[in-house]
C-alpha positions in Angstrom: -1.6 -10.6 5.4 0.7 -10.0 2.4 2.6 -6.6 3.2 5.6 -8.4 1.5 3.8 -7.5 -1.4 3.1 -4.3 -0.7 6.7 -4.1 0.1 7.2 -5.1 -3.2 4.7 -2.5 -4.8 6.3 0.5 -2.9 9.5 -0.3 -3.5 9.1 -0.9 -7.1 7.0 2.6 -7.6 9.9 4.3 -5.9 12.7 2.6 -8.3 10.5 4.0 -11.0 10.0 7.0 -9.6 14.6 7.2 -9.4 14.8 6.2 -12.9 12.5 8.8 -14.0 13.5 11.5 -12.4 
């Protein structure tokens, strides 16, 4: 399955998360 991508989804929504806050 692709958890890679999920990888990528998390990790993403957390950088976004950093730069917000």
């Amino acid at each position: 399955k692709d958890f890679g991508l999920i990888d990528k989804v998390i990790s993403s929504r957390e950088a976004a998360e950093g730069a917000l806050a």
